[in-house]
C-alpha positions as CSV (number, residue, x, y, z in Angstrom):
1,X,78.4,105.5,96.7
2,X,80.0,103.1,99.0
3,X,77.7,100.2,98.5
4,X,78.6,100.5,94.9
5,X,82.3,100.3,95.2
6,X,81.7,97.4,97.9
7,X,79.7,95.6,95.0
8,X,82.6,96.2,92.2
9,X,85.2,95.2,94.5
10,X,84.1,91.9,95.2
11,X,82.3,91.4,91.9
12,X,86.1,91.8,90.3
13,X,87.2,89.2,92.9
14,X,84.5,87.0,92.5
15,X,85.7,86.5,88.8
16,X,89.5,86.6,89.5
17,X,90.1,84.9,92.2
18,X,90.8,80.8,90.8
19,X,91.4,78.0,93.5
20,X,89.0,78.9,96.3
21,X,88.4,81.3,99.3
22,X,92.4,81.4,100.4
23,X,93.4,82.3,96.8
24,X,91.2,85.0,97.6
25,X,93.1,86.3,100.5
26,X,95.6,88.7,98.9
27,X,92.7,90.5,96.9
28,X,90.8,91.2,99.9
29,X,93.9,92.9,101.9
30,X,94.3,94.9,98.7
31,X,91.1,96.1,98.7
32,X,90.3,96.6,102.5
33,X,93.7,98.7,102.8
34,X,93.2,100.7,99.9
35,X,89.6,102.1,100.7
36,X,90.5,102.0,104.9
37,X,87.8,99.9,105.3
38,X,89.1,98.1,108.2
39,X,93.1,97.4,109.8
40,X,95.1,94.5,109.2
41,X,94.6,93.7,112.3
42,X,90.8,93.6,112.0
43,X,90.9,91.9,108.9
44,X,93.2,88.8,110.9
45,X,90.2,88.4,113.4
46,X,87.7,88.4,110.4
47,X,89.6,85.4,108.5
48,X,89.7,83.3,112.1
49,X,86.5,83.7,112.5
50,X,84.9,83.2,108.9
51,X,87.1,80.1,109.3
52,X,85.9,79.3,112.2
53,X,82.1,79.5,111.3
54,X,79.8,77.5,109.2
55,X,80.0,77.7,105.4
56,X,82.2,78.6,103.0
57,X,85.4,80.5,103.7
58,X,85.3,83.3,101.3
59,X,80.8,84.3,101.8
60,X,82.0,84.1,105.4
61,X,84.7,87.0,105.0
62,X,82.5,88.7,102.0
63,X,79.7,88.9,104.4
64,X,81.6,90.3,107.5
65,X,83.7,92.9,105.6
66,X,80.3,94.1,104.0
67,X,78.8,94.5,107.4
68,X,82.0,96.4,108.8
69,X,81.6,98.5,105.3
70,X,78.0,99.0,105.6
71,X,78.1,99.7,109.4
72,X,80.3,102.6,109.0
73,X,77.5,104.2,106.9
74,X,74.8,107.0,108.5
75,X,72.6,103.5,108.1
76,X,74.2,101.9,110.7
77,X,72.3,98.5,111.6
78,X,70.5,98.3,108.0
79,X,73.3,99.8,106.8
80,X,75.7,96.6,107.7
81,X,73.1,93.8,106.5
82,X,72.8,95.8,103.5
83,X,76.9,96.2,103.1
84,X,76.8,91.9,103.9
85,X,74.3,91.3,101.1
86,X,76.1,93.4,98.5
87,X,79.1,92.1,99.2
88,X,77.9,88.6,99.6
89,X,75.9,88.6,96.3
90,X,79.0,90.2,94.2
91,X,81.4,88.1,95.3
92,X,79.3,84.8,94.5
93,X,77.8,86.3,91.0
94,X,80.5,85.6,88.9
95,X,81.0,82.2,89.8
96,X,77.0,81.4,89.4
97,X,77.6,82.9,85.5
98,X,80.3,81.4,84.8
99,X,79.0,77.7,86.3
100,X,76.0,78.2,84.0
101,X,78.3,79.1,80.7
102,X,80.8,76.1,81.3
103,X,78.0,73.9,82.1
104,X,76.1,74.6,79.1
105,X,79.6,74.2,77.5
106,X,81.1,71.1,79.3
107,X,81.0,68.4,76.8
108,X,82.7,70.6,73.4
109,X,85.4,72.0,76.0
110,X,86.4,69.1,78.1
111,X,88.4,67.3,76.3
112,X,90.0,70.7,74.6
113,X,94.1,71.1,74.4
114,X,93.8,74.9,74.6
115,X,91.4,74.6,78.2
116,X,93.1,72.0,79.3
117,X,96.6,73.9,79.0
118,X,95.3,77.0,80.9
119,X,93.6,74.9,83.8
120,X,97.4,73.3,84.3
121,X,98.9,76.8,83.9
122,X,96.6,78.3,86.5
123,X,97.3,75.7,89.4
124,X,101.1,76.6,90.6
125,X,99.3,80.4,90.6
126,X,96.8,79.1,92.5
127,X,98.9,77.2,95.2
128,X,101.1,80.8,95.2
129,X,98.5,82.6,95.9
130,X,97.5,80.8,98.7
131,X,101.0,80.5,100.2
132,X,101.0,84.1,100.0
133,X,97.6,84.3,102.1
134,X,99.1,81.6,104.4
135,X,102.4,83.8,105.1
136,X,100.9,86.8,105.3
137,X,98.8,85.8,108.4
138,X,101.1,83.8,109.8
139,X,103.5,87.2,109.7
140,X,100.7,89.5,111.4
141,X,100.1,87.1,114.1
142,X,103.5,85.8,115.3
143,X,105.6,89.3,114.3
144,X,102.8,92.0,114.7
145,X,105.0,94.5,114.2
146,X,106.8,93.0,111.1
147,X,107.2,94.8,107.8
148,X,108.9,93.3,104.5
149,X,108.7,97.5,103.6
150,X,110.7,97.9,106.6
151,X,113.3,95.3,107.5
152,X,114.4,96.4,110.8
153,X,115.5,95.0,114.1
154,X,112.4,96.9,115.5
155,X,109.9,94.8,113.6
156,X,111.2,91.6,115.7
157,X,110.9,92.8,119.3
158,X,107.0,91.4,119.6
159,X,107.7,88.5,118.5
160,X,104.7,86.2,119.7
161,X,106.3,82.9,120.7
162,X,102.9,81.8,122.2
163,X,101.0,81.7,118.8
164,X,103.6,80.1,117.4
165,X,103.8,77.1,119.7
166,X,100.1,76.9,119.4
167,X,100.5,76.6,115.7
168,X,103.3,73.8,115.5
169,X,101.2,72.0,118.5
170,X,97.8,72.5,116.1
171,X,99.5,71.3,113.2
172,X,100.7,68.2,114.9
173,X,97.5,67.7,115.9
174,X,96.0,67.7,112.3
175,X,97.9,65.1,111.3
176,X,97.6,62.3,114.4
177,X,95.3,59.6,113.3
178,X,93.3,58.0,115.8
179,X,91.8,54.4,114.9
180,X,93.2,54.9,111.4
181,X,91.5,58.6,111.4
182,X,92.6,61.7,111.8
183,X,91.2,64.3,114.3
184,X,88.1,66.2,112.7
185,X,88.8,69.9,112.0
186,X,86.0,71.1,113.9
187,X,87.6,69.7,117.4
188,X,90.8,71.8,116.3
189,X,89.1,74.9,116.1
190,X,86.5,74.3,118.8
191,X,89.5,72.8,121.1
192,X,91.6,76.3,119.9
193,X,89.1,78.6,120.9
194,X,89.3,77.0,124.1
195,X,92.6,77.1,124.4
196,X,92.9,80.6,123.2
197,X,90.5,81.8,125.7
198,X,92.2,80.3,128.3
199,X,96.2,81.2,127.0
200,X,94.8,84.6,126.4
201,X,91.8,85.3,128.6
202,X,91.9,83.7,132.0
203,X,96.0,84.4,132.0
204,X,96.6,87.3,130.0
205,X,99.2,86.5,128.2
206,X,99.9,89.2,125.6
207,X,99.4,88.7,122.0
């Protein structure tokens, strides 16, 4: 049943996925392209906007590739809340159990050579992982055609020189400080939409 393997999916990256909703990333392509749940594509728009709504990153994306999922079902409506709550619930379950354990643990493990070892062993995986995610979008949006499985001239041709301006020029932005401060990440992504609508929209300028 397709709820079921929804639930396993992102039960098993609930519990391996260390070092937050990006880390997550690489898990959720593997899984979406190997059941055909959704493009690559579709999956891009998903991440900008889980990103771009409120709460956290990775219940965000859970919840939206559960509704695609459960959509897709002879349920349809029901069918996609039910797909967002599976999904949703699995992928935050293992970290609720594992909180409780380590809390109830905290003080005798803390201070542990063995715990403290793995935690420092984890983190460069952890920063991969996420510069994996990070390239791997970046790839889709400014070379859609672009694959490392097939290195051709061919994959260049659409090479989107508009995204990629508007990413060295939002990038810039995050780090300007105004008044000792630097601009709040919700006027980026509110003043990107814009932006995008505009570039994209009003002009048509192709992606």
């Amino acid at each position: 049943m397709i709820y079921l393997t929804l639930f396993w999916e992102y039960f098993k990256i609930g519990l391996f996925t260390i070092g937050g909703g990006y880390a997550m990333l690489p898990f959720v392509t593997q899984i979406v392209t190997k059941h055909n749940w959704m493009s690559e594509q579709q999956l891009i728009e998903f991440i900008g906007i889980a990103e771009s709504t409120p709460g956290p990153f990775a219940i965000n994306l859970a919840t939206f590739v559960g509704n695609v999922v459960g959509s897709g079902t002879s349920l349809g409506v029901f069918g996609g809340i039910l797909g967002s709550l599976v999904a949703t619930v699995a992928v935050v379950l293992p970290s609720l159990i594992i909180i409780i354990v380590v809390t109830l643990a905290f003080e005798k493990f803390k201070r542990n050579k063995f715990v403290q070892g793995a935690l420092k062993g984890i983190r460069p995986v952890v920063v991969g992982l996420i510069l994996s995610s990070v390239l791997t979008v970046a790839f889709k949006v400014i070379l859609p055609d672009f694959s490392f499985k097939n290195l051709t001239g061919s994959g260049f041709d659409k090479f989107n020189w508009v995204s990629m301006i508007l990413i060295f020029v939002f990038a810039a932005l995050s780090q300007i400080r105004i008044k000792g401060k630097k601009i709040h990440p919700i006027y980026l992504i509110l003043s990107s939409a814009v932006v995008g609508v505009v570039v994209f929209g009003v002009f048509g300028i192709a992606q």
